[in-house]
C-alpha positions in Angstrom: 0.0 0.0 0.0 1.4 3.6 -0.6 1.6 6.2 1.5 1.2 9.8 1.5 3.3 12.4 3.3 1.5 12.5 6.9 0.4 15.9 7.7 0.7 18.0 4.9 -1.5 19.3 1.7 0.8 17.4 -0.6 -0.6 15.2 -3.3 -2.0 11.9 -1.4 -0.1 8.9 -3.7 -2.3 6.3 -2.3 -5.0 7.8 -4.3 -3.5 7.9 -7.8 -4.8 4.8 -9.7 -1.9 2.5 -11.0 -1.4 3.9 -15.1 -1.7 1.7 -18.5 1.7 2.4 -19.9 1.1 -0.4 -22.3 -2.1 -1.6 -23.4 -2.9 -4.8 -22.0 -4.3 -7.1 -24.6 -7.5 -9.3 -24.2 -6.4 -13.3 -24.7 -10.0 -14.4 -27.0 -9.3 -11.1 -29.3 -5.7 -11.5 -29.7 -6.6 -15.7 -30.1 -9.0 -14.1 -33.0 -6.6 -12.1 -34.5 -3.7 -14.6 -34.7 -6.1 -17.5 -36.1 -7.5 -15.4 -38.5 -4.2 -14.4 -39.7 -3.2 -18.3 -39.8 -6.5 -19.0 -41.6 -5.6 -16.2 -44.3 -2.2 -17.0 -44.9 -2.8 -21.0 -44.7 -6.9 -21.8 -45.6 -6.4 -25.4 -44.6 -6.0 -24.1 -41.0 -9.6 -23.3 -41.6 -11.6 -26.4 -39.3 -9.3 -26.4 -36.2 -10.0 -27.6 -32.7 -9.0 -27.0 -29.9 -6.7 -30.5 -29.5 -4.9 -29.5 -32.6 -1.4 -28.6 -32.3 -1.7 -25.3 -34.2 -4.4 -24.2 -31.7 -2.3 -25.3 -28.5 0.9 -23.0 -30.2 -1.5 -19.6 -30.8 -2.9 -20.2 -27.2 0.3 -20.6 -26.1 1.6 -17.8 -27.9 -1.7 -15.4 -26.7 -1.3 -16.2 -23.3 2.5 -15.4 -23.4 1.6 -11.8 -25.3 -1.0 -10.8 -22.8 1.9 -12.0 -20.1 4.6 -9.5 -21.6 2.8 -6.6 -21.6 1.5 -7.3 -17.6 5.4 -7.4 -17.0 5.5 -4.4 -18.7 3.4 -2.3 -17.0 4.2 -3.7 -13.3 8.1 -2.9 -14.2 7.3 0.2 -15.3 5.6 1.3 -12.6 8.1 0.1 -10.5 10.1 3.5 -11.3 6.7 5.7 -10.3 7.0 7.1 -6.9 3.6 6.1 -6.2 4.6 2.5 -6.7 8.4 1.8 -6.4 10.1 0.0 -3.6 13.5 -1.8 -2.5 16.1 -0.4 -5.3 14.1 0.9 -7.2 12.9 3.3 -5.1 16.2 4.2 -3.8 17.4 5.0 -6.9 14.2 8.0 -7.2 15.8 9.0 -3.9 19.4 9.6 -5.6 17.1 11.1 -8.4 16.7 13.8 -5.9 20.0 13.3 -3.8 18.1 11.9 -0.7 19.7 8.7 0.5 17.8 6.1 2.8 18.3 6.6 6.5 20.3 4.2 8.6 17.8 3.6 11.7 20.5 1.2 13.0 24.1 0.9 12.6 25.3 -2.4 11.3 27.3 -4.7 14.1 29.5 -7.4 13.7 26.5 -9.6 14.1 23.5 -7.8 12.6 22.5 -6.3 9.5 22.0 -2.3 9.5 18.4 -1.8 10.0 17.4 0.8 7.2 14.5 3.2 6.8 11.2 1.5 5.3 10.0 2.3 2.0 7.3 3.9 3.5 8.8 6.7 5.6 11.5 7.0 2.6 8.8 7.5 -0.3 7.4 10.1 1.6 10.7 12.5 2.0 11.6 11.9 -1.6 8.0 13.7 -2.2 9.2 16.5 0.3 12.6 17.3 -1.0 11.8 19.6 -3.3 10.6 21.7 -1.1 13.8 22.1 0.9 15.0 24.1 -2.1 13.8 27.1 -0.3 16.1 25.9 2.5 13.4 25.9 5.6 11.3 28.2 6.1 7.8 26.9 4.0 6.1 24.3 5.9 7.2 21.4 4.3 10.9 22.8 3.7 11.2 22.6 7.6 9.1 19.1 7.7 12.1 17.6 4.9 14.8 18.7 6.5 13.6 17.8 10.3 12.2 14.0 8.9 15.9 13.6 7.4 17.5 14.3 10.6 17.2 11.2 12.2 15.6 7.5 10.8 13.4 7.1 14.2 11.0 9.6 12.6 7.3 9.0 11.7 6.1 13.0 11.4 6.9 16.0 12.1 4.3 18.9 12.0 5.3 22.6 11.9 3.8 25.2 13.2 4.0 29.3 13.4 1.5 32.2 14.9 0.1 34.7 13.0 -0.6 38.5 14.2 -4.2 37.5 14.9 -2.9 35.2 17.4 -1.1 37.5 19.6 -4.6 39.8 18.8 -6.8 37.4 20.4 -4.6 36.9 23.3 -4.7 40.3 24.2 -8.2 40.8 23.7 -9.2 38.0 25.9 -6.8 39.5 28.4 -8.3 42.5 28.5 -11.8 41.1 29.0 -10.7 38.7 31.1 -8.9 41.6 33.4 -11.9 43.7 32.8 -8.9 46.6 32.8 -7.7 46.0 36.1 -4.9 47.9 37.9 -2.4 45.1 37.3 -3.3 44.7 33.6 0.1 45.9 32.4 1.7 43.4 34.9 -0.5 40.6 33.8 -0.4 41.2 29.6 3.8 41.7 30.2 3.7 37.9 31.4 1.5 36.8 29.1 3.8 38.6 26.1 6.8 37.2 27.3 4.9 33.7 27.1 3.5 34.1 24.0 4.9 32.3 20.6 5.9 35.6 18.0 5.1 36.0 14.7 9.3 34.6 13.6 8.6 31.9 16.3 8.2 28.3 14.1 7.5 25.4 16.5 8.6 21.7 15.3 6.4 18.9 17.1 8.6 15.6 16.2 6.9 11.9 16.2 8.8 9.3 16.7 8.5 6.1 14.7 9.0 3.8 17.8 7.7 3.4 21.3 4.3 5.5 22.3 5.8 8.5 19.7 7.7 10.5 22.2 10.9 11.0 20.6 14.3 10.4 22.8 16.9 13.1 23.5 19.0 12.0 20.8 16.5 12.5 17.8 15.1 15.7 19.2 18.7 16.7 19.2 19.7 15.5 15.8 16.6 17.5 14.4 17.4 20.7 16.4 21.0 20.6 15.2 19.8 20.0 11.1 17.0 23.2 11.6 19.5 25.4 13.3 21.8 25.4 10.8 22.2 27.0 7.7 18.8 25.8 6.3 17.0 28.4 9.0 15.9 31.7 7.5 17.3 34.3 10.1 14.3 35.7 10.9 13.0 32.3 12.3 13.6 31.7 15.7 12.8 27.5 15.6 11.9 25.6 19.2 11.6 21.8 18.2 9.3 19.8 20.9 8.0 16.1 21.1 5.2 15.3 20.0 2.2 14.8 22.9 0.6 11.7 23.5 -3.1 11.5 23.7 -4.1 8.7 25.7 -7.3 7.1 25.1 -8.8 3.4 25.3 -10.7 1.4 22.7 -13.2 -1.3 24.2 -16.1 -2.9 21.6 -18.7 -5.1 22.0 -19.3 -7.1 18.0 -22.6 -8.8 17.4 -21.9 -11.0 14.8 -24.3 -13.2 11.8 -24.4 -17.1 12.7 -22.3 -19.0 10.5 -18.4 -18.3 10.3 -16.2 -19.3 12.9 -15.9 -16.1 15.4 -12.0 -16.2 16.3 -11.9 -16.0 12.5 -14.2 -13.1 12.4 -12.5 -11.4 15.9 -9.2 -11.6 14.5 -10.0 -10.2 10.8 -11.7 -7.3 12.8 -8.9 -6.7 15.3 -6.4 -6.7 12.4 -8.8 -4.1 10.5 -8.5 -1.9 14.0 -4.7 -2.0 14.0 -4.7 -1.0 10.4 -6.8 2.4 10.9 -4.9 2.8 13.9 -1.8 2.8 12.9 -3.2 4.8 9.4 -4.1 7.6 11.9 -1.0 7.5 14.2 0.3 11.4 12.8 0.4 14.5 14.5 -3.0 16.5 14.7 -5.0 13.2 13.6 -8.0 12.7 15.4 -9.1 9.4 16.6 -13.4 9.6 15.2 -15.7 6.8 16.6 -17.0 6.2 13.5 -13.8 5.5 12.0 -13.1 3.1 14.4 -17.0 1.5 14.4 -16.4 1.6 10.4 -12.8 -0.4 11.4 -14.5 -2.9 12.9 -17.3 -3.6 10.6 -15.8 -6.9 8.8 -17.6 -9.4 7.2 -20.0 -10.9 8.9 -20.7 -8.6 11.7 -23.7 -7.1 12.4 -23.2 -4.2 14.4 -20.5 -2.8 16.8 -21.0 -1.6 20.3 -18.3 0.6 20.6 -17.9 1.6 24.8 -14.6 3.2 24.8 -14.0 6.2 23.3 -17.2 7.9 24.4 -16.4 10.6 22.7 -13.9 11.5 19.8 -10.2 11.8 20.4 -9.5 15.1 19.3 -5.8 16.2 19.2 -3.7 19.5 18.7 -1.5 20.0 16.1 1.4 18.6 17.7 -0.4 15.8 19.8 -0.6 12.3 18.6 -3.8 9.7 20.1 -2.2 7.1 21.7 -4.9 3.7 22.2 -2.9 2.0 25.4 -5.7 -0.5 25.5 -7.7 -2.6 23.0 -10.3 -4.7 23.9 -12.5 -6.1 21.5 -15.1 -8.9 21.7 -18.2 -10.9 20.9 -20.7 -10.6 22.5 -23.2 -12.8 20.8 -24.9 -14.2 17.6 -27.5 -12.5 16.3 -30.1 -14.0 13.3 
């Protein structure tokens, strides 16, 4: 399955259809073709059957044609963004000088663990943008996903004037002028995030999200170098952890076996889950009802979330409990 570049408006490349870069011929109109050609060319071909030799070699031949250009296509797209993996895909990295990460040095006894083509596909999508060194959105989200390999997003983030606006308006109502206004909107002002301020919220690709020292280090150290405008003053933070549970109730159709059914379901719920595990995505119920809606079940009592998970733009929902069972048959 491919993946699109989490948290951003770029184009989505699990939604572009797979292209026809060569026609892929039907087998019974090729067949058609190729025995009317035989027929022309040799009109005592004219009464064959299927058992005759001639008829097993332009089957043969068909099936091999309609083969070929399947090949084709798959190898060609194999060299599409969209679709490319292993080597393939690294070579549309060096297409745009953007190696693979190392997420783990080699050792004497292990294999380096490299970045998956997942995570890699999307920062070749990003790096053009780091031509304008940081400073757009995604310029700072290339550069900070590049910094270290135990990355799964990175959201960025700056205030407007309207923010800093609306803080001191609701200060000054809240105050309702008091004597120590100046006092209080001085703190606040200190406090508040600048228009020049650009806050990075970094995800990490193991654990509950909450990146360690080192990679909020290695991406501070890539942003404040020469890829920062000057004007930007950056502040990279962790992302935060929403925590939330997930507990269902599935009334399922008589008939299949239910472990089958629990565990098809279950593995549908770890798919949207981990589809949805990027900054600022919220965790819906109805997403997760629609999750759990496989075959053969009939309707989903979902307990926990009562409500939707709704996070910030540099939270993350984090389910630290799954429970999902039957609870009965129903006709």
């Amino acid at each position: 399955m491919v993946g699109s570049i989490a948290s951003s408006p770029a184009v989505d490349l699990s939604t572009l259809p797979a292209p026809v870069l060569v026609a892929q011929p039907d087998f019974e109109t090729r067949l058609a073709a190729k025995m009317a050609r035989l027929i022309a060319q040799m009109p005592a071909f004219s009464a064959l059957v299927e058992s005759d030799p001639a008829m097993l070699l332009l089957q043969a031949d068909t099936y091999d044609e309609v083969v070929l250009a399947q090949a084709v296509n798959d190898m060609a797209r194999g060299f599409l963004l969209a679709f490319a993996t292993g080597a393939n895909l690294d070579h549309l990295g060096a297409l745009m000088d953007v190696p693979r990460l190392t997420v783990t040095a080699a050792t004497d006894t292990a294999a380096a663990a490299m970045e998956g083509d997942t995570a890699y596909r999307q920062r070749i999508q990003l790096a053009p943008h780091r031509f304008s060194v940081a400073g757009p959105e995604l310029a700072y989200v290339f550069h900070a996903r590049s910094a270290h390999g135990d990355i799964a997003d990175v959201k960025a983030f700056a205030p407007n004037p309207d923010d800093i606006k609306a803080l001191v308006l609701d200060l000054l109502a809240d105050n309702e002028a008091a004597a120590d206004l100046i006092a209080t909107m001085a703190d606040a002002l200190d406090d508040a995030d600048w228009p020049g301020v650009v806050r990075i919220a970094v995800l990490a690709a193991s654990g509950d999200g909450v990146p360690s020292p080192d990679v909020l280090s290695a991406v501070d150290t890539a942003l404040q170098g020469p890829v920062r405008p000057m004007t930007d003053i950056v502040i990279v933070q962790p992302a935060e952890p929403v925590d939330f549970a997930i507990e269902a109730r599935l009334f399922v159709f008589a008939g299949p076996d239910q472990g089958l059914i629990l565990s098809t379901a279950q593995d549908s719920l770890a798919a949207h889950l981990e589809d949805i595990r990027k900054l600022d995505r919220d965790a819906a119920r109805s997403a997760i009802i629609a999750a759990l809606h496989v075959g053969n079940v009939q309707r989903v009592e979902l307990l926990q979330p009562p409500t939707d998970v709704v996070v910030d733009w540099f939270q993350v929902g984090n389910p630290v409990s799954v429970s999902i069972t039957i609870a009965g048959t129903e006709l």
